[in-house]
mmCIF file as Biopython writes it, N, C-alpha, C and O atoms, coordinates in Angstrom:
data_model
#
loop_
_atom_site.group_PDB
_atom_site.id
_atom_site.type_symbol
_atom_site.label_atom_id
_atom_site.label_alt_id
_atom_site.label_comp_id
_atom_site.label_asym_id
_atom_site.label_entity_id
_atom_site.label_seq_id
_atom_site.pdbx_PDB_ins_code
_atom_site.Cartn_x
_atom_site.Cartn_y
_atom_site.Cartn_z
_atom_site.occupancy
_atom_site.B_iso_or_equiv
_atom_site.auth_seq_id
_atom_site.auth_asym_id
_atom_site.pdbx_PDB_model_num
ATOM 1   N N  . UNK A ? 1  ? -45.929 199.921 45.930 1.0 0.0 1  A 1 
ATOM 2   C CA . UNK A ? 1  ? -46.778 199.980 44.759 1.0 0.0 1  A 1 
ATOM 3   C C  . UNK A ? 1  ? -45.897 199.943 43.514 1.0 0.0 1  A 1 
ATOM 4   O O  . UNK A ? 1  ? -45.136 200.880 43.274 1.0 0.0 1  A 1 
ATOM 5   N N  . UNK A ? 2  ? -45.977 198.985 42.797 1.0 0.0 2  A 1 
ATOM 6   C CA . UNK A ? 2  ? -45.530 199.155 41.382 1.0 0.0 2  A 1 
ATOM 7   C C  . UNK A ? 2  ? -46.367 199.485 40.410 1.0 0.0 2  A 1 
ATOM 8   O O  . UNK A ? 2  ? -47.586 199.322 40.472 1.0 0.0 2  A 1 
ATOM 9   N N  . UNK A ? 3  ? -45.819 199.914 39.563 1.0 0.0 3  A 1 
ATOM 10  C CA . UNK A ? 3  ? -46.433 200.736 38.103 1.0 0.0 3  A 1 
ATOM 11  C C  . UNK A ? 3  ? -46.292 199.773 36.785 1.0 0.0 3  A 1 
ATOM 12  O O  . UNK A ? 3  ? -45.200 199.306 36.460 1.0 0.0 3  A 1 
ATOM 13  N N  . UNK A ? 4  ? -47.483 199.522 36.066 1.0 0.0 4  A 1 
ATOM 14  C CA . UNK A ? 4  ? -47.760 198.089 35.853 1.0 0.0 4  A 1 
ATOM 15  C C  . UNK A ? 4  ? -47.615 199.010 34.332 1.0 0.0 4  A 1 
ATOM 16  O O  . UNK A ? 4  ? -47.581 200.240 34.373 1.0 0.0 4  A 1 
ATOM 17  N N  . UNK A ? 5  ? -47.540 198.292 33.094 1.0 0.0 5  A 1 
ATOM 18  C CA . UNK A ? 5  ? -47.700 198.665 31.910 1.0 0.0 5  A 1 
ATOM 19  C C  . UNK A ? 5  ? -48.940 198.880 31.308 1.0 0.0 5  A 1 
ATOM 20  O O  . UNK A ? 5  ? -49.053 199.192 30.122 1.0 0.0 5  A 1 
ATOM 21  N N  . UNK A ? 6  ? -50.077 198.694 32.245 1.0 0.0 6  A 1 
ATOM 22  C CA . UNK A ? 6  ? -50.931 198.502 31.264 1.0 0.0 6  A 1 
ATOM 23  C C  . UNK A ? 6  ? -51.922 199.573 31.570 1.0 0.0 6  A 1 
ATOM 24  O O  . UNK A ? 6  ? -51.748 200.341 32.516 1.0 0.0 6  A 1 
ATOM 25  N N  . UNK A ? 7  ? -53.227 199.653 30.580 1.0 0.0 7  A 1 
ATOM 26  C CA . UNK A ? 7  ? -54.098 200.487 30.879 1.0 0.0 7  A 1 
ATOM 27  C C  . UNK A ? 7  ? -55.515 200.392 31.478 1.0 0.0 7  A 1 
ATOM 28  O O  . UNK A ? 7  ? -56.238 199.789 30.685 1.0 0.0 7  A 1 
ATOM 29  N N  . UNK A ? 8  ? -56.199 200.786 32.633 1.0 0.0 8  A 1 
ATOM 30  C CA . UNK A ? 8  ? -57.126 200.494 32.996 1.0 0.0 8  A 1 
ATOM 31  C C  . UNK A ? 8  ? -58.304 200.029 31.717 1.0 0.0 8  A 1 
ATOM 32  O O  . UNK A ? 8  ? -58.680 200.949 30.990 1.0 0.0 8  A 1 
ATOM 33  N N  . UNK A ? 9  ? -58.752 198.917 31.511 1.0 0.0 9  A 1 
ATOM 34  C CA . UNK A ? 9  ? -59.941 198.762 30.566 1.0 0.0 9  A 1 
ATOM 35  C C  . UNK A ? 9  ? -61.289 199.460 30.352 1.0 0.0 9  A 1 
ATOM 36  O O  . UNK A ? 9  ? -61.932 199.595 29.311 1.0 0.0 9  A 1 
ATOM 37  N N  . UNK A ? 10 ? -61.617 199.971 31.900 1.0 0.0 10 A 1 
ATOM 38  C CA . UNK A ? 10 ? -62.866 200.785 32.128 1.0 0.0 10 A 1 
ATOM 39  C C  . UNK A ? 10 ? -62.107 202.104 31.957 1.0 0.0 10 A 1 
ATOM 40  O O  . UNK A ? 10 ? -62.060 202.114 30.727 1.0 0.0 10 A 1 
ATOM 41  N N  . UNK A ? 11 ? -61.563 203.077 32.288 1.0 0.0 11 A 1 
ATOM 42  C CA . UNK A ? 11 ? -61.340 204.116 31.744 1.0 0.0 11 A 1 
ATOM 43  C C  . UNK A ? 11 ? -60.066 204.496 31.125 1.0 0.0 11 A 1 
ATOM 44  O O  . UNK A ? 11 ? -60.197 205.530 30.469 1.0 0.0 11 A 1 
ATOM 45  N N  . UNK A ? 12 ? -58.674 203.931 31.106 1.0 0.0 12 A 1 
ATOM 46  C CA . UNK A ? 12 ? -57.359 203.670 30.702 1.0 0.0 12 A 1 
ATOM 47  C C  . UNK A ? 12 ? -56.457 204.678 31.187 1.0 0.0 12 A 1 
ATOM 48  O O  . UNK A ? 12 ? -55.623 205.439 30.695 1.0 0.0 12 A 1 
ATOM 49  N N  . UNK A ? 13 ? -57.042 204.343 32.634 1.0 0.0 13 A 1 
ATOM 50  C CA . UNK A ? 13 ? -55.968 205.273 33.257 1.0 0.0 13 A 1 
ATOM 51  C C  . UNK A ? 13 ? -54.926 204.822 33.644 1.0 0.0 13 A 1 
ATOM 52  O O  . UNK A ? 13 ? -54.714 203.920 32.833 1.0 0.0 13 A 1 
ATOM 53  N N  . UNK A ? 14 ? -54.186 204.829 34.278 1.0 0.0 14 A 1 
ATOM 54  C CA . UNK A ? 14 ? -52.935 203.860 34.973 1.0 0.0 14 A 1 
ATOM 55  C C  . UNK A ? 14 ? -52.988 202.849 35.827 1.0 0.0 14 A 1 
ATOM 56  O O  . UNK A ? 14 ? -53.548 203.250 36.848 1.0 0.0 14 A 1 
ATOM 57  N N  . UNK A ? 15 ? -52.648 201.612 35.924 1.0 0.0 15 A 1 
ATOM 58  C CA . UNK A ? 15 ? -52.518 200.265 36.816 1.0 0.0 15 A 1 
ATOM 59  C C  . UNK A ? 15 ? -51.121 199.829 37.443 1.0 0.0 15 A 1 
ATOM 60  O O  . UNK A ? 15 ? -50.054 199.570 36.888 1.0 0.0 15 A 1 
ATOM 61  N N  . UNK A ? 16 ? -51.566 199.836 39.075 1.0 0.0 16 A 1 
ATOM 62  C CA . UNK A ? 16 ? -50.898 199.456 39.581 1.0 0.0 16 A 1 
ATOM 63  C C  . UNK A ? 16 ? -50.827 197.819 39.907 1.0 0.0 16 A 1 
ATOM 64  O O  . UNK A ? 16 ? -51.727 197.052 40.249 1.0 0.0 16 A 1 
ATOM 65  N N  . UNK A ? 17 ? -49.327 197.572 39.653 1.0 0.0 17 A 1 
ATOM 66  C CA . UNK A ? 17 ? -49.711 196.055 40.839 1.0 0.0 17 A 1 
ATOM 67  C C  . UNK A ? 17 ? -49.780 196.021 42.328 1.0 0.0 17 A 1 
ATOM 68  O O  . UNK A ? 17 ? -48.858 196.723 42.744 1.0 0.0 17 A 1 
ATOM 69  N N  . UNK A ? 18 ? -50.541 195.458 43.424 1.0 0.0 18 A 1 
ATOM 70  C CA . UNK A ? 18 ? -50.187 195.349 44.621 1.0 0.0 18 A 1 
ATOM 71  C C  . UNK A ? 18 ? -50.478 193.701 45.164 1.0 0.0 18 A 1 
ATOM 72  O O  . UNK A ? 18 ? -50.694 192.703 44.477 1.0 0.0 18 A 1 
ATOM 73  N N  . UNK A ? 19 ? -50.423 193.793 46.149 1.0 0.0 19 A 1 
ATOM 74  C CA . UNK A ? 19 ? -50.688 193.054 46.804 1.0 0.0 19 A 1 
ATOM 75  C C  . UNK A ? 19 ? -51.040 192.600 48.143 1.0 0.0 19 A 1 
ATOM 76  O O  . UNK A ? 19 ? -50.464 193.155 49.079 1.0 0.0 19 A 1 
ATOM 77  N N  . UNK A ? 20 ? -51.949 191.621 48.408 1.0 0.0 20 A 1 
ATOM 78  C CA . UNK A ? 20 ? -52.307 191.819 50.404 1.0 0.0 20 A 1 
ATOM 79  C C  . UNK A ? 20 ? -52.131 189.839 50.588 1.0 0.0 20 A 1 
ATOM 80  O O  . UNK A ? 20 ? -51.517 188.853 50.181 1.0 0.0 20 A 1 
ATOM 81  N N  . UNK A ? 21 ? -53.321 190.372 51.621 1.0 0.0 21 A 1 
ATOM 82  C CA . UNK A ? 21 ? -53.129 189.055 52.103 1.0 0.0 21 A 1 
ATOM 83  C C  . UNK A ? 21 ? -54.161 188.016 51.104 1.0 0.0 21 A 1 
ATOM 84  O O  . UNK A ? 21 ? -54.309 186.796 51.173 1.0 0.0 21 A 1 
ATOM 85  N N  . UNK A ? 22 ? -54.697 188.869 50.310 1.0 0.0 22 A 1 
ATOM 86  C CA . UNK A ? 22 ? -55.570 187.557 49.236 1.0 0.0 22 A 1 
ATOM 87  C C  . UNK A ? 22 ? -54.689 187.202 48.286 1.0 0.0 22 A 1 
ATOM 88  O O  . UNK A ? 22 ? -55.095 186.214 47.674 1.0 0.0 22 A 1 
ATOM 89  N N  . UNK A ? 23 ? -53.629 187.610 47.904 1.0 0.0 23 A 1 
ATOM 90  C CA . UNK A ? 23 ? -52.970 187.583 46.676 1.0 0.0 23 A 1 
ATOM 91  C C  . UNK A ? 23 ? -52.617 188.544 45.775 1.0 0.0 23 A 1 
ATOM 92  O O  . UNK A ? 23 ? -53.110 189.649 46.003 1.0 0.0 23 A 1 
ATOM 93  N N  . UNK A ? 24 ? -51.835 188.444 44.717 1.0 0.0 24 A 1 
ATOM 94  C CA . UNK A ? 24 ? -51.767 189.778 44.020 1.0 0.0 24 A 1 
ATOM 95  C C  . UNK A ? 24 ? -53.518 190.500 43.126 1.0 0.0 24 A 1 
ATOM 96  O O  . UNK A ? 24 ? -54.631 190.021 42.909 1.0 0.0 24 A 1 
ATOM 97  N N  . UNK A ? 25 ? -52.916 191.688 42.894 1.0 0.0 25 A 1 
ATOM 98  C CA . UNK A ? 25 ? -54.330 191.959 42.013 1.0 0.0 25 A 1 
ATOM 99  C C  . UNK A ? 25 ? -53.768 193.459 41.352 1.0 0.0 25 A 1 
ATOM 100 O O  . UNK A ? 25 ? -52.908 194.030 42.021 1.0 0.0 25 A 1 
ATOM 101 N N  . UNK A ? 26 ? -54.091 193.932 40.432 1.0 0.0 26 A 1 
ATOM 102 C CA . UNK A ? 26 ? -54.145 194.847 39.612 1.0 0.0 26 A 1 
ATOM 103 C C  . UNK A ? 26 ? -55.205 196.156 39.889 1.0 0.0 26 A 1 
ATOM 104 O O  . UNK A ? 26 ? -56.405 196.050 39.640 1.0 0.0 26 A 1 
ATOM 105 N N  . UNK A ? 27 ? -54.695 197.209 40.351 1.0 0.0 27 A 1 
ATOM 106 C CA . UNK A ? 27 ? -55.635 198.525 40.688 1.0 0.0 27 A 1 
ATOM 107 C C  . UNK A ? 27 ? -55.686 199.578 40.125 1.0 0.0 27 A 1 
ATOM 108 O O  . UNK A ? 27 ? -54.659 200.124 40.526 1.0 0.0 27 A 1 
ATOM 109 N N  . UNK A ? 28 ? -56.322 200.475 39.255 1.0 0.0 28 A 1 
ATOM 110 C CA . UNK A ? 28 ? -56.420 201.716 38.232 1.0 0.0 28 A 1 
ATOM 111 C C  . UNK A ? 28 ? -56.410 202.857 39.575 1.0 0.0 28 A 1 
ATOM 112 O O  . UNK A ? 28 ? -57.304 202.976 40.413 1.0 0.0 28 A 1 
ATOM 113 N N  . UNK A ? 29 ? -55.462 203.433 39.516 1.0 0.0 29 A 1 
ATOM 114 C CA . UNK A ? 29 ? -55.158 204.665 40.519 1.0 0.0 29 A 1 
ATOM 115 C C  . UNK A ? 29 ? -56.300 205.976 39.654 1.0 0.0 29 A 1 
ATOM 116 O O  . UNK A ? 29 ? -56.159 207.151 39.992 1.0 0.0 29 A 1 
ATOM 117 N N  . UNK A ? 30 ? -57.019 205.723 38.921 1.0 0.0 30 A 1 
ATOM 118 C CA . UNK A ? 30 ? -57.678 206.563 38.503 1.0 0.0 30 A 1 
ATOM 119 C C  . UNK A ? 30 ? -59.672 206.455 39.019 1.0 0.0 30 A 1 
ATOM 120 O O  . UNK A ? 30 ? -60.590 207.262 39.161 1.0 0.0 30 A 1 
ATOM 121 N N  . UNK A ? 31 ? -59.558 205.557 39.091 1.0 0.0 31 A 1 
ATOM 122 C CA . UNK A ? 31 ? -61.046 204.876 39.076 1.0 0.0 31 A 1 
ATOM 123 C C  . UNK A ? 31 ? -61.389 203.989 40.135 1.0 0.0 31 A 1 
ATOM 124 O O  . UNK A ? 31 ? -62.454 203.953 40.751 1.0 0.0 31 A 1 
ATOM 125 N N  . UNK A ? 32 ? -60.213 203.159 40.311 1.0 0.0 32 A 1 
ATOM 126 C CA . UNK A ? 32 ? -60.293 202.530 41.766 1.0 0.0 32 A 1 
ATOM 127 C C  . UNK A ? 32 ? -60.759 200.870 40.866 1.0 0.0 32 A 1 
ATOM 128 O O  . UNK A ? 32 ? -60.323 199.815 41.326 1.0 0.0 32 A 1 
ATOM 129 N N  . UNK A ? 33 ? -61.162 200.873 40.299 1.0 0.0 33 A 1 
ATOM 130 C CA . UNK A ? 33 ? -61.480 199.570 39.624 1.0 0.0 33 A 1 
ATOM 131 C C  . UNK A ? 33 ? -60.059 198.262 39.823 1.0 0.0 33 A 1 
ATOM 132 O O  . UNK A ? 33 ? -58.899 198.311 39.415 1.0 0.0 33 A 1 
ATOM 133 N N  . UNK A ? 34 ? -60.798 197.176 40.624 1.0 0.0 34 A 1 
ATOM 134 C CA . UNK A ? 34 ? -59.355 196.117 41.189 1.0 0.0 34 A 1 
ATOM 135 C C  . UNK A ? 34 ? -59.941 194.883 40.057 1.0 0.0 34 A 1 
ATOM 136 O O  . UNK A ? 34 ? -61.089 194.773 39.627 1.0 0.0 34 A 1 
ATOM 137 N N  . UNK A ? 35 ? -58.696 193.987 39.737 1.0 0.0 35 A 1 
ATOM 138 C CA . UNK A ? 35 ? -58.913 193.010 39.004 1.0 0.0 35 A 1 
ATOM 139 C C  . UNK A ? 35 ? -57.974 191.988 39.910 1.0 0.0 35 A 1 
ATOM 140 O O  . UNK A ? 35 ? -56.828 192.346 40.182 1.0 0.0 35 A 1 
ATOM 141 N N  . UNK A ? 36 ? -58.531 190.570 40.424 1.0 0.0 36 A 1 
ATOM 142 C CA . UNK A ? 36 ? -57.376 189.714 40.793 1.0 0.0 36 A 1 
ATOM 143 C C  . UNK A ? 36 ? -56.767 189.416 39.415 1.0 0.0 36 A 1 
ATOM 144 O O  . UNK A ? 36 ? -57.195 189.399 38.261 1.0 0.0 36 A 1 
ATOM 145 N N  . UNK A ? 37 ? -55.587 189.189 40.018 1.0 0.0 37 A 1 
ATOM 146 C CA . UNK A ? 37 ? -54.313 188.371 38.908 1.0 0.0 37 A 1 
ATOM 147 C C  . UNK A ? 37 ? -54.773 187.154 38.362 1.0 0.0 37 A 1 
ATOM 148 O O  . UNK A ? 37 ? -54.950 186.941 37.162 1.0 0.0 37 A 1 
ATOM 149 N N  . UNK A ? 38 ? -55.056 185.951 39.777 1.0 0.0 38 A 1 
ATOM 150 C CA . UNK A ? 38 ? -55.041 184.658 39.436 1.0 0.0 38 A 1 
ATOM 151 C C  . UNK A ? 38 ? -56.271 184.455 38.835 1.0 0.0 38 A 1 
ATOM 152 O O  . UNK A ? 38 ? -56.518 183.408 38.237 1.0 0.0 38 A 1 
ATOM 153 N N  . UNK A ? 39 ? -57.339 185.673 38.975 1.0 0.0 39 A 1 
ATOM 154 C CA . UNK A ? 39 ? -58.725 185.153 37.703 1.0 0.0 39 A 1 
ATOM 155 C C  . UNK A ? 39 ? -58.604 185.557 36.422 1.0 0.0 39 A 1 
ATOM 156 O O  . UNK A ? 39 ? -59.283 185.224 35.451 1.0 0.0 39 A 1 
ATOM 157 N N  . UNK A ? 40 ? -57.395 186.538 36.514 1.0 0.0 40 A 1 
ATOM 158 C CA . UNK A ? 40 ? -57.340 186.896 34.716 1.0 0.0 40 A 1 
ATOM 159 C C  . UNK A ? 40 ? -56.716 185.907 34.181 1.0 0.0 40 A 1 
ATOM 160 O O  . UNK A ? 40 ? -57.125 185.393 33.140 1.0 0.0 40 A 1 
ATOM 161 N N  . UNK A ? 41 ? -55.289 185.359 35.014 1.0 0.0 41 A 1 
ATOM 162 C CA . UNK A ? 41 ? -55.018 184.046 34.301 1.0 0.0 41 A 1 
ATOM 163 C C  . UNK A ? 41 ? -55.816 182.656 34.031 1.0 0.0 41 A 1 
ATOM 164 O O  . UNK A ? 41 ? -55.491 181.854 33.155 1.0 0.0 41 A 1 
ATOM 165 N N  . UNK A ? 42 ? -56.889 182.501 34.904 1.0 0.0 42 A 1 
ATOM 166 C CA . UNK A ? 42 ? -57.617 181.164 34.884 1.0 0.0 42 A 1 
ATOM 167 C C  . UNK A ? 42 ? -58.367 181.742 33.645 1.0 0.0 42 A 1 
ATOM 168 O O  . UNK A ? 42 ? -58.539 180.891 32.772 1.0 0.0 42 A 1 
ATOM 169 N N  . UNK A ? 43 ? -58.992 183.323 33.274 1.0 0.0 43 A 1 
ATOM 170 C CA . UNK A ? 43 ? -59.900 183.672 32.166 1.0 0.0 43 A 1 
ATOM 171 C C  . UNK A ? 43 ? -58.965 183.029 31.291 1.0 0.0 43 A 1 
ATOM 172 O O  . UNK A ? 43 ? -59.158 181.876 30.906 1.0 0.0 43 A 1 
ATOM 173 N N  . UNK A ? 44 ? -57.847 183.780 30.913 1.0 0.0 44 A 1 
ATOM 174 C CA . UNK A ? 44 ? -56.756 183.618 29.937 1.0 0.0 44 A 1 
ATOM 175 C C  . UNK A ? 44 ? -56.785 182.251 29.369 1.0 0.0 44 A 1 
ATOM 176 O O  . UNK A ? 44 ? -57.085 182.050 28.192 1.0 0.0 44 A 1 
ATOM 177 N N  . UNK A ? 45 ? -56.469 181.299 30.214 1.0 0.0 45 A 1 
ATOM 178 C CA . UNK A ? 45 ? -56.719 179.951 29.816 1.0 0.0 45 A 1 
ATOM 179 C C  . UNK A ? 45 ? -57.549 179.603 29.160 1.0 0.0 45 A 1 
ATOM 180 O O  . UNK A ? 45 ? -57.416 179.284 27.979 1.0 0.0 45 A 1 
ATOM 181 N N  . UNK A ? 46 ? -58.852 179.592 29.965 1.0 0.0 46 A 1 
ATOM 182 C CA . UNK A ? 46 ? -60.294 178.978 29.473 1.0 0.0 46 A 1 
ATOM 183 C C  . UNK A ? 46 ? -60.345 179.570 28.327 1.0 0.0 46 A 1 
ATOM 184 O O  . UNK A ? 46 ? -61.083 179.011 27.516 1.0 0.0 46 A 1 
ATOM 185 N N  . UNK A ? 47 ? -59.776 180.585 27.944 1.0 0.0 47 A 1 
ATOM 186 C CA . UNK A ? 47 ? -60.245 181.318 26.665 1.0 0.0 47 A 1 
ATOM 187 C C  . UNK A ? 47 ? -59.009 180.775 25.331 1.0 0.0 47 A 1 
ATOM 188 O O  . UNK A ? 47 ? -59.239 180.823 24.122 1.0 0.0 47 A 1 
ATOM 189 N N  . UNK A ? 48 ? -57.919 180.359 25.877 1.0 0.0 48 A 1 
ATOM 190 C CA . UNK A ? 48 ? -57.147 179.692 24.727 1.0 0.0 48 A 1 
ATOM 191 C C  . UNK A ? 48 ? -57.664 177.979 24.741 1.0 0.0 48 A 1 
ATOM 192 O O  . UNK A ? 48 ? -57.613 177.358 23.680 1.0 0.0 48 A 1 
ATOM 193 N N  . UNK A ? 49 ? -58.166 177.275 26.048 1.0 0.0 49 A 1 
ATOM 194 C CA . UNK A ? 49 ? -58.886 175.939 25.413 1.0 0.0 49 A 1 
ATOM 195 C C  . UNK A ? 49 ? -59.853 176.311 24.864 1.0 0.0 49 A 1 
ATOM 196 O O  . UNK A ? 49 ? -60.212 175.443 24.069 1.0 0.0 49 A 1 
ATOM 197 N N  . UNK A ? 50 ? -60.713 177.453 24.852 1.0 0.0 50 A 1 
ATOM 198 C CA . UNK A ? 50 ? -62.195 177.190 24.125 1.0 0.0 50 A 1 
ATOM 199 C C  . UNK A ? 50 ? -61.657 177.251 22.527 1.0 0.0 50 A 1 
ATOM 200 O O  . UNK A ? 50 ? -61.970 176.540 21.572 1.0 0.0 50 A 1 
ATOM 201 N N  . UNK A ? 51 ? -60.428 178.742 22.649 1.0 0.0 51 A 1 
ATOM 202 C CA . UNK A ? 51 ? -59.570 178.270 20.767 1.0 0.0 51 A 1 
ATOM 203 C C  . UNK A ? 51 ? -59.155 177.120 20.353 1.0 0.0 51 A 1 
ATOM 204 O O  . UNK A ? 51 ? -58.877 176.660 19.246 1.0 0.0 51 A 1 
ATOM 205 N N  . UNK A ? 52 ? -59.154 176.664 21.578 1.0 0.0 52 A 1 
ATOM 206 C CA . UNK A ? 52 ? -58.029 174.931 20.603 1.0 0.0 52 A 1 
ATOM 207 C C  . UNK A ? 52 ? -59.242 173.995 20.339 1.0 0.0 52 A 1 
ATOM 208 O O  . UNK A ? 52 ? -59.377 173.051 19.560 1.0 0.0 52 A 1 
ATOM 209 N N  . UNK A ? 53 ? -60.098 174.580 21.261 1.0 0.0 53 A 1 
ATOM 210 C CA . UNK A ? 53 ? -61.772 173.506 21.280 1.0 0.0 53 A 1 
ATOM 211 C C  . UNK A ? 53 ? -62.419 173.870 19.570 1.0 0.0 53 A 1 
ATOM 212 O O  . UNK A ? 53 ? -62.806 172.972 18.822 1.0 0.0 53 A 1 
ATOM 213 N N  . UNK A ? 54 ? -62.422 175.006 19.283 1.0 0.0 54 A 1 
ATOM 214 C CA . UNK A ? 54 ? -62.863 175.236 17.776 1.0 0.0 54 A 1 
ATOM 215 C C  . UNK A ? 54 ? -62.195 175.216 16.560 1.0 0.0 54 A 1 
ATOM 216 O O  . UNK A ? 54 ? -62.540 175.488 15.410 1.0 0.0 54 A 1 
ATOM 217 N N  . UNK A ? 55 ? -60.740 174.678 17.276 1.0 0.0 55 A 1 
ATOM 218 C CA . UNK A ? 55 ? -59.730 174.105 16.146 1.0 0.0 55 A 1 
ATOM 219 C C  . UNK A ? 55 ? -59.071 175.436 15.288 1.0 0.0 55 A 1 
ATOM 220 O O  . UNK A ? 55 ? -58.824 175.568 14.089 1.0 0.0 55 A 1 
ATOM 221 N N  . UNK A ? 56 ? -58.885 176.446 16.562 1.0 0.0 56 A 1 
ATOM 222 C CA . UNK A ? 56 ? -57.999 177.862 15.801 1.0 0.0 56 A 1 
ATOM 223 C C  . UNK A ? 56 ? -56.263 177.491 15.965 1.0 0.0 56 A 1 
ATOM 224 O O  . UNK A ? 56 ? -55.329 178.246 15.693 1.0 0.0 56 A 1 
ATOM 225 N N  . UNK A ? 57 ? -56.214 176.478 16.348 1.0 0.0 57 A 1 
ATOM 226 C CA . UNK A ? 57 ? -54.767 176.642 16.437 1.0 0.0 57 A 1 
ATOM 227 C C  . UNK A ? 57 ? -54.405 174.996 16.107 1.0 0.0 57 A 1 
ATOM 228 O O  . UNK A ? 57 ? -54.449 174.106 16.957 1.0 0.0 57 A 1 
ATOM 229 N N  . UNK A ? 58 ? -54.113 174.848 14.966 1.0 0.0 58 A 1 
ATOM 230 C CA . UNK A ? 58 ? -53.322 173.593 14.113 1.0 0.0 58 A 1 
ATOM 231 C C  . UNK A ? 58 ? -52.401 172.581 14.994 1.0 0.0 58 A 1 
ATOM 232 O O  . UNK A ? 58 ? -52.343 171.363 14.832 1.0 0.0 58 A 1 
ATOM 233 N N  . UNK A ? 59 ? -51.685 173.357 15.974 1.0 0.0 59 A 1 
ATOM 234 C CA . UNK A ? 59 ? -50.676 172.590 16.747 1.0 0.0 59 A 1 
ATOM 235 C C  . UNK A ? 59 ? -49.942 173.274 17.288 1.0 0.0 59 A 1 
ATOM 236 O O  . UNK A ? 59 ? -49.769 174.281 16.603 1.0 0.0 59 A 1 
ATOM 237 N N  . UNK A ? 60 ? -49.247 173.299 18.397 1.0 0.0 60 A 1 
ATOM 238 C CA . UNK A ? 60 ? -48.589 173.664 19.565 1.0 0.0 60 A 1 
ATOM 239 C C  . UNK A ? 60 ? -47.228 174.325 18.891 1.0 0.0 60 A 1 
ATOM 240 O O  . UNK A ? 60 ? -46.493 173.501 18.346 1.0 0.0 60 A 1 
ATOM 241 N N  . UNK A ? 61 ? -46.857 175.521 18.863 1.0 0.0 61 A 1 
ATOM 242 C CA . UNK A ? 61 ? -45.652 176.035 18.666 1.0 0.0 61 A 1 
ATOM 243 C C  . UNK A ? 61 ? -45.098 175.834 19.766 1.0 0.0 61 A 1 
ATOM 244 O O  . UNK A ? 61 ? -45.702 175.462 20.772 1.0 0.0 61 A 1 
ATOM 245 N N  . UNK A ? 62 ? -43.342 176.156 19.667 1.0 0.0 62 A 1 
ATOM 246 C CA . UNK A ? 62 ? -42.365 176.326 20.612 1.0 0.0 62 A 1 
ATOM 247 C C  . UNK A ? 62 ? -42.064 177.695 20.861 1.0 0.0 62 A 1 
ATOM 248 O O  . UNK A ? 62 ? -41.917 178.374 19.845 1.0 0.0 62 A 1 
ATOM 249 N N  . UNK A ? 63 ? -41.924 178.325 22.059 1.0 0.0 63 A 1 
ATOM 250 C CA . UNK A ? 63 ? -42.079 179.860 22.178 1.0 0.0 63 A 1 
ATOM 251 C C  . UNK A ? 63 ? -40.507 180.335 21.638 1.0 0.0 63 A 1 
ATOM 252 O O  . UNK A ? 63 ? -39.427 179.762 21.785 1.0 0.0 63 A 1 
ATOM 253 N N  . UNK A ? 64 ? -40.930 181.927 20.791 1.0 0.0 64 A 1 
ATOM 254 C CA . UNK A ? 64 ? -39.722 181.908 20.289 1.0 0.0 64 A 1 
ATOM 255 C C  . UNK A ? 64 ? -39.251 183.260 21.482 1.0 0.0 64 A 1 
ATOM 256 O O  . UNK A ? 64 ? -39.995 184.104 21.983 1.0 0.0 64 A 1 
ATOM 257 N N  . UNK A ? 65 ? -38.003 183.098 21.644 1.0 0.0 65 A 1 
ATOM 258 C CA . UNK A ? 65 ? -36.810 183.708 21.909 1.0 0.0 65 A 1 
ATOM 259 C C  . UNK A ? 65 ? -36.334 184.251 21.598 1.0 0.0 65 A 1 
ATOM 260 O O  . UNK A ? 65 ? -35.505 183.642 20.922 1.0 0.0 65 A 1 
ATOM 261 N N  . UNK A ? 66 ? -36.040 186.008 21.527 1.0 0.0 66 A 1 
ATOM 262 C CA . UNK A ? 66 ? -35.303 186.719 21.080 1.0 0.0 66 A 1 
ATOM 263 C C  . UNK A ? 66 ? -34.050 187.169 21.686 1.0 0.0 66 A 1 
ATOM 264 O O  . UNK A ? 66 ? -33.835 187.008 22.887 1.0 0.0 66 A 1 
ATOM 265 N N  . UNK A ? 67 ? -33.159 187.767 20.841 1.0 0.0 67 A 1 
ATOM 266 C CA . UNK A ? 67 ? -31.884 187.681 21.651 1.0 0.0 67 A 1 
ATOM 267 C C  . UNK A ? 67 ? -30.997 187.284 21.873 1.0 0.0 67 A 1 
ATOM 268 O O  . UNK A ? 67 ? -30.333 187.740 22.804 1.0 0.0 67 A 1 
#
């Protein structure tokens, strides 16, 4: 079990990462509430084309690098 940075959304308790045989997924050791990985990233997406679809973002930056 690893200890993930983030905070459960339904109550903000602590998230673990694990993983089985479906793939990884994200679990609140407080609440029990599971999120898969690979649907938050497909959300993630759909939700930066629907921004580029309403013209919030001018043009493609280059990611910056610190360090």
């Amino acid at each position: 079990m690893e200890q993930g940075l983030e905070a459960c959304p339904r109550c903000r308790g602590t998230v673990f990462r694990e993983r089985d045989q479906y793939g990884p997924y994200l679990e609140c050791l407080m609440c029990g509430t599971m999120e898969d990985l690979e649907n938050r990233a497909l959300r993630f997406e759909e939700a930066m084309q629907r921004d580029r679809d309403m013209g919030l973002f001018d043009r493609e930056r280059e990611p910056v690098i610190s360090g």
